[in-house]
C-alpha positions as CSV (number, residue, x, y, z in Angstrom):
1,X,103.3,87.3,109.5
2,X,103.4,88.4,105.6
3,X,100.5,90.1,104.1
4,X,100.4,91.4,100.6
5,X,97.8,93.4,99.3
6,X,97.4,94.8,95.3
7,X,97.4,98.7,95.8
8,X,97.0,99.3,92.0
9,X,95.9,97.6,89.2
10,X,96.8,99.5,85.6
11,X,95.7,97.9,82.1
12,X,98.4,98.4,79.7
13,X,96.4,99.2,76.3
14,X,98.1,102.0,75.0
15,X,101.3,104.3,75.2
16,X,99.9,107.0,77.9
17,X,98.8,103.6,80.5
18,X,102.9,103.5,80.9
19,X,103.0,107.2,82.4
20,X,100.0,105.5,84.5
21,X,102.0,102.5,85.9
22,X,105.0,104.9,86.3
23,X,102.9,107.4,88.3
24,X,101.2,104.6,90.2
25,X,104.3,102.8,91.3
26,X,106.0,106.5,92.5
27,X,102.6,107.2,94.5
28,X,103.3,103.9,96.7
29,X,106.6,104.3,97.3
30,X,106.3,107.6,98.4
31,X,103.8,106.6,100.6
32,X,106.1,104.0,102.5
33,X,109.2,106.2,102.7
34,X,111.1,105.4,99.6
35,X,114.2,107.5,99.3
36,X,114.7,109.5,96.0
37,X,117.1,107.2,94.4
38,X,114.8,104.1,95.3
39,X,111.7,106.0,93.7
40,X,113.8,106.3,90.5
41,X,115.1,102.7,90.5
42,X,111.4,101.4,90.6
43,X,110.3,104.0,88.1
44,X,112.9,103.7,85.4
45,X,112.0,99.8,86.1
46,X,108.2,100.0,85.9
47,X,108.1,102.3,82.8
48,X,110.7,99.4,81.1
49,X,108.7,96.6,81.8
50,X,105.2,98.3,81.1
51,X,106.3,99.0,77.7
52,X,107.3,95.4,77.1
53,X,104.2,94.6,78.1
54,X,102.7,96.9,75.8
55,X,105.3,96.6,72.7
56,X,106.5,93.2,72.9
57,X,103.2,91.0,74.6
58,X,100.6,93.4,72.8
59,X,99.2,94.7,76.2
60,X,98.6,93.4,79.3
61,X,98.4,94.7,83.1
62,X,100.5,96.0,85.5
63,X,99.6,95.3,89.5
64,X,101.6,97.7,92.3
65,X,101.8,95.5,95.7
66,X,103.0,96.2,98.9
67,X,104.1,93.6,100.8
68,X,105.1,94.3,104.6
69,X,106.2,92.0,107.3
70,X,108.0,92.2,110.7
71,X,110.5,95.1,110.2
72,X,110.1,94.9,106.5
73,X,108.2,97.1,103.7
74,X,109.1,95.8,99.8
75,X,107.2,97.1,96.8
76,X,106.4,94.4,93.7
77,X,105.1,94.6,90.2
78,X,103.5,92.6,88.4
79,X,103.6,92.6,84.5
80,X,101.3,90.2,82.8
81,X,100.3,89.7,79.0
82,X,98.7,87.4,76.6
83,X,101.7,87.8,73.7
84,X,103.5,85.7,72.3
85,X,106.1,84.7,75.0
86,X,109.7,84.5,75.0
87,X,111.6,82.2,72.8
88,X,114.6,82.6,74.1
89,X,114.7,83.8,77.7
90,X,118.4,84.1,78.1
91,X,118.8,86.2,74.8
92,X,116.2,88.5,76.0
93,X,118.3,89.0,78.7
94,X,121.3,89.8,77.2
95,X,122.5,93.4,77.9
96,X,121.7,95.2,74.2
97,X,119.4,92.6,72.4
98,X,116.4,94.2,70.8
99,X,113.8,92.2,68.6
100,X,112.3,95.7,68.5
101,X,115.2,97.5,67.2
102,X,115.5,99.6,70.5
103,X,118.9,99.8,72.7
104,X,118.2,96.2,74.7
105,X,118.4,97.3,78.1
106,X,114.7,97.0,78.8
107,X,114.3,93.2,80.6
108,X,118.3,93.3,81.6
109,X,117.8,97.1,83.1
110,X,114.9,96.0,84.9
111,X,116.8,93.4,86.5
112,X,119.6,95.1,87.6
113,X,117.8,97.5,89.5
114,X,115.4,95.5,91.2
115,X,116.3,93.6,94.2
116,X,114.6,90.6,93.1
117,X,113.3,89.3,89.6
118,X,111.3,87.0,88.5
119,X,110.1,86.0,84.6
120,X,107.9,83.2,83.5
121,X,106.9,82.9,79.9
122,X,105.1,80.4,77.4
123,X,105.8,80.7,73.8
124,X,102.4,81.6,72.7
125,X,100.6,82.0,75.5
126,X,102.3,85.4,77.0
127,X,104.6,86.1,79.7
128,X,105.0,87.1,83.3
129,X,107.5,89.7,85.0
130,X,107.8,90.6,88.8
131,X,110.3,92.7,90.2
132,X,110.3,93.9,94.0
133,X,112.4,96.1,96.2
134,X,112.5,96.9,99.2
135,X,114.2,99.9,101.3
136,X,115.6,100.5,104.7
137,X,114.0,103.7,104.9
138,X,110.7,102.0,104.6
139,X,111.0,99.6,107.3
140,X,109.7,99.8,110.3
């Protein structure tokens, strides 16, 4: 059996709420037994994405979850806004595009480090970014 719980919630409002998401997301997966490098993939991922959020969708929240089943302990996030969407989904992906005039890596980073990745997004009605990972070390 799977259970999932929300272990954090974090509003994204202004530039110091993406030191909050980073510092909530470590805080979890140092309680489960993420190793170092884990910790700093789902950091570097987190603080990405919550400044997306922030940047690109205007704000929105970030939730921490920990899901665990038999033998298994993953760690998700959950980016949500009200912004403007995506137009182009598979541009936004694209290793080095900016519509912000920053180095691209944000959404493609993200994805690369997580171990799975999810986005949904409605031109004009705001978008939707989960990433999860899990770790040997954590299972049990």
């Amino acid at each position: 059996m799977t259970s999932v719980s929300t272990v954090h919630e974090v509003p994204i409002r202004e530039e110091v709420d993406i030191v909050h998401v980073r510092q909530a997301a470590r805080e979890v997966a140092v309680s489960v037994g993420f190793s170092l490098v884990e910790q700093t993939k789902l950091v570097t991922a987190a603080s990405e994405l919550a400044r997306n959020t922030l940047k690109h969708g205007g704000g929105g929240t970030a939730e921490v979850e920990l899901e665990r089943s038999a033998g298994h302990t993953a760690l998700r996030l959950v980016f949500r806004d009200e912004g403007p969407g995506i137009e182009d989904v598979e541009l936004a992906l694209t290793d080095g595009y900016s519509s912000a005039g920053g180095l691209g890596l944000g959404l493609s980073g993200a994805r690369r480090l997580a171990d799975e990745f999810d986005l949904r997004t409605t031109p004009g009605e705001g978008t939707t970014v989960v990433v999860a990972f899990g770790t040997r070390s954590a299972r049990r």
